[in-house]
C-alpha positions in Angstrom: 0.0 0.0 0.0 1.5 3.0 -0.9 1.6 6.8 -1.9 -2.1 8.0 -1.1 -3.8 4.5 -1.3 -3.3 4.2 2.4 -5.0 7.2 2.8 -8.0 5.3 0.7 -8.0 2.6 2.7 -8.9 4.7 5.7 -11.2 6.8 4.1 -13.1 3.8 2.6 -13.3 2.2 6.7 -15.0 5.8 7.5 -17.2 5.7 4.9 -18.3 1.8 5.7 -19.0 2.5 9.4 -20.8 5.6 8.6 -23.0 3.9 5.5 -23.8 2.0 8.3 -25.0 3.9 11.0 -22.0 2.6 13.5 -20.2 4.3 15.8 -16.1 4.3 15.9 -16.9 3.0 19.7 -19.4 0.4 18.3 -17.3 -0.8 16.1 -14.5 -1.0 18.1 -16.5 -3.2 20.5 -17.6 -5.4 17.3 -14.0 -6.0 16.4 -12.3 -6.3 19.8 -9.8 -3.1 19.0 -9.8 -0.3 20.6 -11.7 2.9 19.7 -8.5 4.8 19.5 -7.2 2.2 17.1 -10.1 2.8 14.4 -10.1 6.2 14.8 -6.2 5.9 13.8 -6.9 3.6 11.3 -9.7 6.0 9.7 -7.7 9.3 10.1 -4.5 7.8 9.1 -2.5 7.8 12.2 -1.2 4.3 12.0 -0.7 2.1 9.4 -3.4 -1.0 10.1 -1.9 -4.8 10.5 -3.5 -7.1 7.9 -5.1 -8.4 11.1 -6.8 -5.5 11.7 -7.9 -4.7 8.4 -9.4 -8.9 8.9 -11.2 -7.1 11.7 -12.2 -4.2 10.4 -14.0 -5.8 6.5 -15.4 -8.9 8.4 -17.1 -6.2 11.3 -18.3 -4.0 8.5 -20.0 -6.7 6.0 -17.4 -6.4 3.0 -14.5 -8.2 1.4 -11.5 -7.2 1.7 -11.1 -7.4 -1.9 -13.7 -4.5 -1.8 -11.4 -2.6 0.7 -8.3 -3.2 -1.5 -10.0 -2.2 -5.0 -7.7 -0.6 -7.5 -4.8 -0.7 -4.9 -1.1 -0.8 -5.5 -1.0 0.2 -9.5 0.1 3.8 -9.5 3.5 4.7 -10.5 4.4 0.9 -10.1 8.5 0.8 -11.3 9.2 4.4 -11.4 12.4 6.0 -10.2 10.4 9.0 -8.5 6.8 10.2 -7.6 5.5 12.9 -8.2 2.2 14.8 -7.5 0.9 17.8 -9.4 -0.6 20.4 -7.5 -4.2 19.5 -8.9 -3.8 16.5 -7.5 -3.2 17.0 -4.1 -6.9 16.8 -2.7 -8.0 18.1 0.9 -8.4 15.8 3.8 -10.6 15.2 6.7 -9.1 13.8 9.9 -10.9 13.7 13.4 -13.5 16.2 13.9 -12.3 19.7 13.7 -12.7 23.0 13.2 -10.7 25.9 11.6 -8.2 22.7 10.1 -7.6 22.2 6.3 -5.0 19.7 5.3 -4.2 19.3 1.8 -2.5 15.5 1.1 0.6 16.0 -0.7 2.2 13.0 -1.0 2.3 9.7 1.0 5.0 6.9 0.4 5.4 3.5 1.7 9.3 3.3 3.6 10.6 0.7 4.9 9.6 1.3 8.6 6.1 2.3 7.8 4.7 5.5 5.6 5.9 8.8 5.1 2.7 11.2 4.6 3.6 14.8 3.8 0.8 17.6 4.0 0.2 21.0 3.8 -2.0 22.4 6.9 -4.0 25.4 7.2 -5.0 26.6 10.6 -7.9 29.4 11.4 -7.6 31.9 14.1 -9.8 30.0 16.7 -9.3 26.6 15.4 -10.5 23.6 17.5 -10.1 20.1 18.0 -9.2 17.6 20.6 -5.6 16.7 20.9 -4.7 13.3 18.6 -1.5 11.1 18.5 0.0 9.3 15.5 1.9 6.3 15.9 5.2 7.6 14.5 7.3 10.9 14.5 6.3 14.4 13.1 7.9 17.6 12.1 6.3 20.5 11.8 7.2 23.7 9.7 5.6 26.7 10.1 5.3 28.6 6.5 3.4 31.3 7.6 1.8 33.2 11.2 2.3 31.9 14.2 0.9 29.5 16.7 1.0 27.7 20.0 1.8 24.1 19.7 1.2 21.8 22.6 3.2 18.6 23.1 1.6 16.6 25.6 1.2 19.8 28.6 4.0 21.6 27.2 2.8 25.0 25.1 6.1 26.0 22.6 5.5 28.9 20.3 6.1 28.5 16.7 6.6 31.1 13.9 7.7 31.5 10.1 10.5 29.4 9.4 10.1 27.4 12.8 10.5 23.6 12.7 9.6 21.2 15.4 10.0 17.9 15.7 8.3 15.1 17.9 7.0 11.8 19.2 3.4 11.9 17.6 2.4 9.2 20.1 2.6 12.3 22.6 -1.3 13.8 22.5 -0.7 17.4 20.7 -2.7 19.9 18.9 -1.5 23.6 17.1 -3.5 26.7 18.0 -4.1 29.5 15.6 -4.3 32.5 18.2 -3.7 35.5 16.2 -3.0 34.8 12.4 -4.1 32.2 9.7 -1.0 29.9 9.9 0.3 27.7 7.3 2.1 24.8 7.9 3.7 21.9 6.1 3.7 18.7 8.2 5.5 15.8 7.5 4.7 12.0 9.6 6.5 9.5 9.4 4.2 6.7 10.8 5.2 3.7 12.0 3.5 0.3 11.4 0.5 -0.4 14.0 2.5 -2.0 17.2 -0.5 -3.0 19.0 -4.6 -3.0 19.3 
């Protein structure tokens, strides 16, 4: 699975449970994993075990064959990728406000996925803090923010890079300025439901 097809695979998981009325808490309790899990899983914050993808299709009433459709061709042999700025398509993650990520690129390493997007932040935004099973780095392209890492605020602005253990809960803050940001993860395979 790689460049944005892991992204699919997610979104497709999301768009299953919802078609279906289920919860992410019901269906973590239908499948034994935890809710945290699916919600990384759907919000691609951890790249999902074969196991857990089992799970997931056999809890949801599909194939996996219907989960996997049409994945794995694109640039299949090519010495590089790369994506065109009409192709790099917005993404949802967890509920949010005020947070517009743009996908522009994800490729398959060989400790997991590298997913590289560009992130827009609203004076105001909201959201509860996440974690992603792997590392990020954060560079701020334009305003300023306050990013917390676990309890600990650090102020970020133009030009500022940090880097982190995504597994620590975190969330950015837009106080003042629309703040762009390019954000790079570097997620590691799923180590545990």
């Amino acid at each position: 699975m790689v460049d944005v097809e892991f992204m699919v695979i997610g979104q497709r998981i999301k768009a299953l449970r919802k078609s279906k009325n289920i919860s992410v808490k019901e269906l973590a309790e239908k499948t034994n994993l935890s809710s945290a899990l699916v919600s990384k899983v759907e919000n691609f914050r951890t790249l999902p075990s074969l196991t857990t993808l089992l799970v997931l299709t056999e809890a949801l009433g599909v194939e996996m064959s219907e989960l996997l459709k049409d994945i794995g061709q694109k640039n299949e042999g090519s010495t590089y990728t790369l994506v065109r700025k009409e192709e790099q398509s917005p993404i949802v993650k967890e509920a949010s406000e005020g947070f517009d990520y743009r996908q522009i690129l994800t490729q398959a390493t060989n400790s997991g996925l590298m997913q590289c997007c560009h992130l827009t932040l609203e004076v105001g935004n909201k959201r509860e803090k996440v974690s992603t099973d792997g590392e990020q780095i954060i560079y701020v392209l334009k305003g300023e923010l306050d990013f917390w890492v676990g309890d600990e605020k650090v102020k970020l602005s133009k030009g500022d890079t940090l880097q982190f253990d995504g597994r620590i809960p975190h969330l950015p803050e837009a106080k003042k300025l629309k703040t762009e940001l390019f954000v790079i993860y570097l997620i590691r395979h799923e180590s545990s439901h």
